[in-house]
N, C-alpha and C positions, 0 to 999 in steps of 0.2 A: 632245063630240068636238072634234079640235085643232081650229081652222079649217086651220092649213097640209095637214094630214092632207086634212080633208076636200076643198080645192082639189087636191090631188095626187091624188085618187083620183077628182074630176070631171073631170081634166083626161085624167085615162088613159081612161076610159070615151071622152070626146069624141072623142077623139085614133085608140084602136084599139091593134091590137097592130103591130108588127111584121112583117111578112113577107115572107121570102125565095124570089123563084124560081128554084133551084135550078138548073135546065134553063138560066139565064141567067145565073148570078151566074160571076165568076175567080175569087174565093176570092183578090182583091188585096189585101184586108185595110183597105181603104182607110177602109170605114163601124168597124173597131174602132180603129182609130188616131186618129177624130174623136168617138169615144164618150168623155166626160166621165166619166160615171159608170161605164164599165167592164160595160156589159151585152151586149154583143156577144165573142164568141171566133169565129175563123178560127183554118185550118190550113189552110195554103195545099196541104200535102204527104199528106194525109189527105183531102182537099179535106168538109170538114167545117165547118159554119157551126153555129153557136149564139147565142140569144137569150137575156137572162134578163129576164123581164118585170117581175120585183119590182124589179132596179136599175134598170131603162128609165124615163126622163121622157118620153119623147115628143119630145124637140125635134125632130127627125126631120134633126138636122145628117146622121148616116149615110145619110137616105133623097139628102137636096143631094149627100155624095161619091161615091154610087156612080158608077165610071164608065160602065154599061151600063143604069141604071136598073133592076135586078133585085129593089130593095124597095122594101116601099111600104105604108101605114097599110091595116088592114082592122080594119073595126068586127064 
């Protein structure tokens, strides 16, 4: 196995997924504008949020910009 592979996939285990509370979240877009890798989508006018866990690293920059703290790691 790669090792990079394998470090990216202990690291998302560690880490957890993503998640959004809904009931909390503006849909400012703030957490896909600091997404690196492009695995968050907003629509601010649909008010519709989206994760994509295969492009997510975890660095959890989106979890730092929310501004109402509405995400957040769950194993």
């Amino acid at each position: 196995m790669n090792l990079l592979y394998k470090f990216i996939k202990d690291h998302r285990i560690a880490k957890g997924d993503v998640q959004n509370d809904l009931a909390m979240c503006l849909y400012c877009g703030k957490c896909q504008r600091c997404c690196r890798p492009k695995a968050i989508t907003v629509n601010q006018k649909e008010k519709k949020w989206e994760w994509d866990s295969d492009k997510c690293v975890r660095c959890g920059h989106c979890i730092a910009a929310c501004p109402v703290k509405s995400l957040r790691f769950v194993k």
